[in-house]
N, C-alpha and C positions, 0 to 999 in steps of 0.2 A: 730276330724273329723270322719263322719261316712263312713263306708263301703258303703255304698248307694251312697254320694256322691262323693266316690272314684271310683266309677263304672260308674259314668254317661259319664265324658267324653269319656269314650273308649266305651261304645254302639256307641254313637254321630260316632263317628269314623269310626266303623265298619259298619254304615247306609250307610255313603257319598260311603266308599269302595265298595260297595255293587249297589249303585245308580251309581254311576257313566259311569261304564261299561255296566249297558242294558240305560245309557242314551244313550251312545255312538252306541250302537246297535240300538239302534230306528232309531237315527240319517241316521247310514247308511243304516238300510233297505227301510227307505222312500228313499234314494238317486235312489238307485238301483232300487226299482219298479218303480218309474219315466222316469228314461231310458230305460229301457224295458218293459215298458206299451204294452200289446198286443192292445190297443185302440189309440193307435200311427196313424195316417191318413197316407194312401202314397199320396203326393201331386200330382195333374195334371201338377201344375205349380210349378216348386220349386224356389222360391226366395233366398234360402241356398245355392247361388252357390259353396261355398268352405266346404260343410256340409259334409260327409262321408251319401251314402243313406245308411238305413237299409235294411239289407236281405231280408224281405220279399217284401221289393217294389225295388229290383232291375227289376225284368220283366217288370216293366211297363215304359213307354216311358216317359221321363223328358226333358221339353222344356224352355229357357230359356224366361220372361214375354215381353223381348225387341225383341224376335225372335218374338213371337205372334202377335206381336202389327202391323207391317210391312208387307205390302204388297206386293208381290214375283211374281215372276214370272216362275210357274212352267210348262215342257214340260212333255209330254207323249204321248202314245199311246194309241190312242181310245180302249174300250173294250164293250162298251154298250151305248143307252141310253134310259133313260123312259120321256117320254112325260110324266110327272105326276104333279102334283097341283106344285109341287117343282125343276119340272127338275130336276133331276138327271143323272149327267153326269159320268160314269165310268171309271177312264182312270188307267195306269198304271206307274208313275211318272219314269220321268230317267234323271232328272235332274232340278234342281234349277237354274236359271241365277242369276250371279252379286252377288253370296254368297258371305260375308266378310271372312276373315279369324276369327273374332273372333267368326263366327259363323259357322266356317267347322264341327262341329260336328253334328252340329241339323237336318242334314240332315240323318245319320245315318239310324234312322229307318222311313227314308219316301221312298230311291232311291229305283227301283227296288219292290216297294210295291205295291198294289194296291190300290187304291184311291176313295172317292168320291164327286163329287163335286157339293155343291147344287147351283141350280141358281133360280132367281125370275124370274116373268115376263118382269121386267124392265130391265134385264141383254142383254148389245148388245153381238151379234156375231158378227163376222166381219169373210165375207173368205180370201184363199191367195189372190186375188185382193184388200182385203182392203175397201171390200164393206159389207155394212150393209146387214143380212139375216136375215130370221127367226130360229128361235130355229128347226123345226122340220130340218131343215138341216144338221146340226150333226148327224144324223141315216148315215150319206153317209161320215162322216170325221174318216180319219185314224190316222192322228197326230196334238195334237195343243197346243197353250200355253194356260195357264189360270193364270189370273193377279188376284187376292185374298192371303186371309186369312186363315192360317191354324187354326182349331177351338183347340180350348184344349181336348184332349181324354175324357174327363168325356162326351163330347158331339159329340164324333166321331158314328157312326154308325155303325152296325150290318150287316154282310152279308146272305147269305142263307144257311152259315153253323154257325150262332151264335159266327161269330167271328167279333171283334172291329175291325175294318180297318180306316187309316185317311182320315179325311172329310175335304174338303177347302169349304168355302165360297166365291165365285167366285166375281169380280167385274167387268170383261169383258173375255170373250174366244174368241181368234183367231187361226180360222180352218189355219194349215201348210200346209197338203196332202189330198187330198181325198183317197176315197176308189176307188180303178182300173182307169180309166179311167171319172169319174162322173164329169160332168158340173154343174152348177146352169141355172136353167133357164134362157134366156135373157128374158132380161127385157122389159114391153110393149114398152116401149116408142121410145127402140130401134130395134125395132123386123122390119124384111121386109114386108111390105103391099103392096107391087108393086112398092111402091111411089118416092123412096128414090136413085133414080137412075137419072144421069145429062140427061141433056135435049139440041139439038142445040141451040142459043140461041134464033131462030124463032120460036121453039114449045115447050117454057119455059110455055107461058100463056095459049095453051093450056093442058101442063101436069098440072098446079097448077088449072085450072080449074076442069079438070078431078077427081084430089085427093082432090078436096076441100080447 
């Protein structure tokens, strides 16, 4: 037998011994830049609810996709509002009604924040009577609920210091308080024209003649 082929198997040998260990290192360096991807998304909506967040998306607000879907009933205090293509209503959130327990936390970072809330033109108001108004009537309301949707932050809105603030999508607002002492108009139908006042019942036919 030759020295050549006494030599071969222990090269063979010494290759595997040699492979083995940067295979093993490839192995774990793909693991590890995997989980530390700096291209990692922080989610709007985290479905991971038992997931550990990553540090750099702790700041940002995380809403469970069943909190979202549901429509709430949140109170506040008026702070603005614009008449504009989209109504916008500004209030300052201070509480949520009829939160579940499994959902006491999502409230977090809405109490005590400042809010905005978009409405269409099809969106009713209603005041403390329970009566249908127009939109520009909120310029005179102090507290009220709004019955919507909180949007997901990637589609919350910017205030006039370039900060994200949350936005609901309203599906009906009811005025609580007004501002100081403010009424709503009375309404035509029931306004005094002279007319609306009893009569003996001898000069019934001449009051209804009279007011037509």
């Amino acid at each position: 037998m030759t020295l050549k082929s006494l030599l071969a198997p222990l090269i063979v040998a010494s290759a595997l011994v040699v492979a083995l260990p940067a295979a093993a290192n490839y192995e774990s360096s793909v693991v590890i830049e995997d989980n530390t991807s700096d291209d990692m998304p922080c989610l709007a909506v985290d479905l991971r609810q038992h997931r550990r967040t990553p540090p750099e998306c702790a700041d940002l607000p995380h809403f469970k996709a069943s909190f979202l879907n549901r429509v709430w009933r949140f109170n506040g205090a008026v702070d603005s509002f614009q008449n504009t293509d989209d109504h916008v209503l500004s209030i300052t959130v201070e509480s949520i009604d009829a939160l579940p327990k499994r959902f006491r936390n999502q409230d977090d970072d809405l109490l005590d924040q400042d809010a905005y809330v978009l409405m269409s033109d099809n969106i009713r108001v209603f005041s403390p009577d329970n009566e249908l108004i127009s939109h520009d009537e909120l310029e005179h309301a102090d507290y009220v609920q709004v019955r919507g949707r909180l949007l997901t932050p990637r589609k919350w809105r910017a205030n006039e210091d370039d900060e994200v603030v949350p936005t609901l999508r309203a599906k009906r607002v009811y005025i609580e308080e007004w501002v100081g002492g403010y009424e709503t108009e009375e309404p035509a139908d029931e306004a005094d024209d002279g007319c609306n006042y009893e009569e003996p019942d001898e000069s019934k036919a001449r009051a209804h003649a009279a007011c037509g």
